[in-house]
N, C-alpha and C positions, 0 to 999 in steps of 0.2 A: 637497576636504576635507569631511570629515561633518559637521554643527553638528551643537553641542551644547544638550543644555536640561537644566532641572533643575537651577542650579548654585548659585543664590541664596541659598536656605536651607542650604545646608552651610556658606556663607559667614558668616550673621549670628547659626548659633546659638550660643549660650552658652559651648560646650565648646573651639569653633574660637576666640573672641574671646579666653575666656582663654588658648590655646595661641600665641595672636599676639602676644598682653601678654607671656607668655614669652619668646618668641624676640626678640620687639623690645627688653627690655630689656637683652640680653646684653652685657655690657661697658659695659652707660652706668646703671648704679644710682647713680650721682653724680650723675646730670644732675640738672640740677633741677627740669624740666617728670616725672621719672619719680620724683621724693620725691615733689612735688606730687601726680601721679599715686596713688603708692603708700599717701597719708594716707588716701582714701577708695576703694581700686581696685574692691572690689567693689559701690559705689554707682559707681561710673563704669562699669564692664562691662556692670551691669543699663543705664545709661542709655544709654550705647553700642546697645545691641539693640535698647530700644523708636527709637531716632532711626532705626536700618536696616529695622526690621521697619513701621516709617510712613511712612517717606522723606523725615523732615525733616533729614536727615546735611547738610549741607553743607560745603566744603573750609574750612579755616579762612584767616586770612590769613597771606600768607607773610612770613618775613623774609627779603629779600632781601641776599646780601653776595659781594662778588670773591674770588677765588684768580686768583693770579697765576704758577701753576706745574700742569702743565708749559704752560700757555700761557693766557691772561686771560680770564676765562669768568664768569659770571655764576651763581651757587648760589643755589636755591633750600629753604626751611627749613621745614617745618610744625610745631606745635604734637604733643609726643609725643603729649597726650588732645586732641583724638580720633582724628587724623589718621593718623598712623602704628601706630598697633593697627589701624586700618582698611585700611590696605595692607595689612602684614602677615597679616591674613585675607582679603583676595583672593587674594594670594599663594601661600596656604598650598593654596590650592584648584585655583588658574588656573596655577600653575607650570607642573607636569609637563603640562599639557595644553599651556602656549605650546611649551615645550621639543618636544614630539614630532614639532608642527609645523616646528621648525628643522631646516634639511640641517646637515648631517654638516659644511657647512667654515662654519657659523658661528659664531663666538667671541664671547669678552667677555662677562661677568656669567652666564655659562650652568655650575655649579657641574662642575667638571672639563675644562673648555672655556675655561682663561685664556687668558695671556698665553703661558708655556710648550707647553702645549698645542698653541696654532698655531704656535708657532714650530718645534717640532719636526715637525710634518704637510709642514711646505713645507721642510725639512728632507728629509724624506723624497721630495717631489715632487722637488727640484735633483737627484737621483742619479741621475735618467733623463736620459742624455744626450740624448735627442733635443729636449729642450727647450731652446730656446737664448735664448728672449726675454720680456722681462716688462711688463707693461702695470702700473702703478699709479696711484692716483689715490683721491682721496675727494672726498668730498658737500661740497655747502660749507654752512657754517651748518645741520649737520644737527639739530640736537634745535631749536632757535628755529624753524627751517623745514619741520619736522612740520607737513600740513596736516592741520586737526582733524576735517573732511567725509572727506575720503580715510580717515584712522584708523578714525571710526566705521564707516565701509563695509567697512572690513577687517575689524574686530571682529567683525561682521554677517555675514562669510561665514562664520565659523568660532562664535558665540553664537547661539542662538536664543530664548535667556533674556530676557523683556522687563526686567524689575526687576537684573539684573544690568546690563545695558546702561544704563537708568537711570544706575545706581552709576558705571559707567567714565565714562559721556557726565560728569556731573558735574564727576569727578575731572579728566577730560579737559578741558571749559572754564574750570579754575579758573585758567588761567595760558594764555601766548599759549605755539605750539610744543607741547614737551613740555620740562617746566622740568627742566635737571639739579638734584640732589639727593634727586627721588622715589625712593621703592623702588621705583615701578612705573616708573617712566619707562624706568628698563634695558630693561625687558620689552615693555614699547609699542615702543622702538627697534627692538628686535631686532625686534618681529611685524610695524612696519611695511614693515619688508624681506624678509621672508619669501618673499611669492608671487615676488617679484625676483628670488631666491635659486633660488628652481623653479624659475623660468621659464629660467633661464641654464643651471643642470644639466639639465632634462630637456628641453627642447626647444632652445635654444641648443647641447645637447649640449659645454658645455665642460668639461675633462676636468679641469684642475688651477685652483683658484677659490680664494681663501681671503678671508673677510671679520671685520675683528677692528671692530665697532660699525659706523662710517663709512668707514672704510680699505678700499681692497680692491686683489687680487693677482690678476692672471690670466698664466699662463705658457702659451708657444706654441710654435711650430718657427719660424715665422717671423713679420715684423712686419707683411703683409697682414692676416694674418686676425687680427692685435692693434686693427690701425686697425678692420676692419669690428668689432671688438666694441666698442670705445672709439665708434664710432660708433651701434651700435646701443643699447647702455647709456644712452647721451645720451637718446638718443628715447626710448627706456622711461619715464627717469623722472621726464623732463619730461611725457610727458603722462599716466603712470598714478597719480604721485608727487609731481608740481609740486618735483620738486626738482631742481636742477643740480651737474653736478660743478666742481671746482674748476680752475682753468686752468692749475694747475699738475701736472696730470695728465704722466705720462711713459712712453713706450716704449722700451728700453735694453736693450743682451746682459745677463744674466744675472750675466754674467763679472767686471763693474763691482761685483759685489754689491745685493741686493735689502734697503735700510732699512726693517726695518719690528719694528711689534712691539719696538723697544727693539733691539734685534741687527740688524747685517750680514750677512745672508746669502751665503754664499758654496757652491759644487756640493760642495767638499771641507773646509771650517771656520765656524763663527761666531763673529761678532766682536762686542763691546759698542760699541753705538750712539757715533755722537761727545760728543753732548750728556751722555749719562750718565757717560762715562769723566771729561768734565773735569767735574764738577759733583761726583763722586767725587776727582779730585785736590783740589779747592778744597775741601771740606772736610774731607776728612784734613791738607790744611796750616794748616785753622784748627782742628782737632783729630782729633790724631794718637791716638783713643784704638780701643780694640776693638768700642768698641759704634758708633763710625762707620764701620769695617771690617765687622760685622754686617748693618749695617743696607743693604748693597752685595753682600754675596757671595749674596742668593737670585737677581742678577743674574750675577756672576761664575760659581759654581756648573754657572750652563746652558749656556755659550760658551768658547771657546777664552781664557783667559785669564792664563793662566801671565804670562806676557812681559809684562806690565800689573802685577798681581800686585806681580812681582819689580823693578818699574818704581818704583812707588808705595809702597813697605811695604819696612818697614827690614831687613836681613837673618834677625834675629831671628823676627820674626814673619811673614813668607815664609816659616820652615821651619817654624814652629807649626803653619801653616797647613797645607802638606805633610803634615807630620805627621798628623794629626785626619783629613784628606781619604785616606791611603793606611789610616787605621785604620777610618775608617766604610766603606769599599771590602769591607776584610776582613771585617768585621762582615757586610756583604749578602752576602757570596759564601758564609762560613757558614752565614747562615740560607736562602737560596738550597737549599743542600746538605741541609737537613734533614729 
């Protein structure tokens, strides 16, 4: 991959900082670090650029606190001034270049590259029968277990910017790992698997791959050449990555269905995950209203879920739903027509 240079000052001047203050405030002009913000913004912008353009920026401290869903994980918080106007203009800059860098089967945080996204690609990979076997498995403790030497050396093959690198290295020791909650952290994740990622598709030559963060999918004809990838992946990223997988890694027909991504994949339907389906019953029986029927169908929606549906939801509103679902159909096939 080409390094790049030149990238620093597009990052810290004036125009970018306040297009960062923009986009970061979206949906949170309540906050109260973004009133704060907003009493003197244009004396914080100004001061914002001399701190980037001296290099006295430093990360601020974080507030650290649990989420307990969908499994117990540690959040990381920075101060909206300075911190996060300050991502959000590396971002603005450094995106589309991490992105270009990403293969084609990586997901997660990558804007049209979610959840559905993969689940529909490996969707499309189950239709070949010749594939009968699936290897999955993820990283363990992957964002805490980001090493920071490794990152930097990845940055460095793809950065030639001294003062940018600066900026990330910073950002990068401010916290052990890479802390969830950054805006950058998504993006650090995803670039520190990148060359991984290459290396599996273009020299590994594997043909059906699909990586959603830390999770990852390989489909095969048979379960040798699953083990020798399962074994090779090991040794990659143990010593290029110092990272290991988890032991609960598994090799399985196909036929069983492939859990991942929230859906059960199946060669001819998808299903809604277990966990999701009862966490969906439990709280429509502790409120049976529409807007916890909403807040459920952009998963229903993508998966085979009529019989669920009709399962969980009182006759009434099973056929509302029908209803709206066979009208917005018509509606696409109209404008489709047009």
């Amino acid at each position: 991959m080409k390094r790049i240079g030149n990238i620093y000052q597009r990052i810290i001047c004036i125009e970018n900082l306040k297009k960062a203050d923009e986009i970061a405030q979206k949906g949170k002009s309540n906050q109260y670090g973004v009133k704060i913000h907003n009493s003197k913004k244009e004396e914080n912008i100004l001061k914002l650029y001399h701190m980037l353009k001296e290099k006295t920026y430093q990360t601020s401290l974080y507030d650290i606190f649990k989420v307990y869903e969908p499994k117990e994980r540690e959040v990381y918080r920075l101060p909206y001034f300075p911190d996060r106007i300050t991502h959000h203009a590396i971002m603005n800059v450094l995106e589309p270049i991490f992105v270009s860098t990403f293969t084609k089967d990586t997901f997660s945080c990558i804007k049209g590259r979610g959840i559905h996204k993969c689940s529909f690609e490996l969707r499309k990979a189950l239709k070949d029968s010749e594939y009968q076997y699936c290897l999955k498995m993820d990283i363990k403790k992957f964002y805490p277990n980001i090493n920071h030497n490794v990152l930097k050396s990845l940055l460095r093959r793809k950065f030639k910017d001294k003062d940018l690198l600066w900026l990330l290295d910073e950002i990068i020791d401010s916290a052990d790992g890479v802390p969830i909650g950054n805006y950058l952290s998504q993006y650090f994740a995803n670039f520190y698997l990148t060359y991984f990622d290459h290396w599996l598709k273009e020299e590994i030559k594997v043909k059906h791959y699909f990586r959603y963060a830390d999770d990852l999918v390989i489909l095969s004809k048979n379960k040798d050449e699953l083990h020798y990838y399962l074994k090779i992946i090991k040794e990659y990223l143990d010593q290029n990555l110092k990272l290991t997988i988890k032991n609960n890694h598994r090799i399985f027909p196909i036929s069983i269905g492939i859990d991942f991504v929230g859906y059960v994949h199946f060669q001819n339907h998808t299903l809604l995950r277990k966990g999701i389906k009862k966490n969906f019953a439990r709280k429509l029986k502790k409120n049976p209203s529409i807007e916890t029927v909403a807040s459920y169908l952009g998963w229903t929606n993508h998966c085979n879920s009529r019989n669920l549906l009709q399962k969980l939801l009182p006759n009434e509103q099973f056929q509302e739903l029908q209803n709206k679902a066979k009208f917005n159909k018509f509606c696409r096939r109209q404008n489709k027509n047009r």
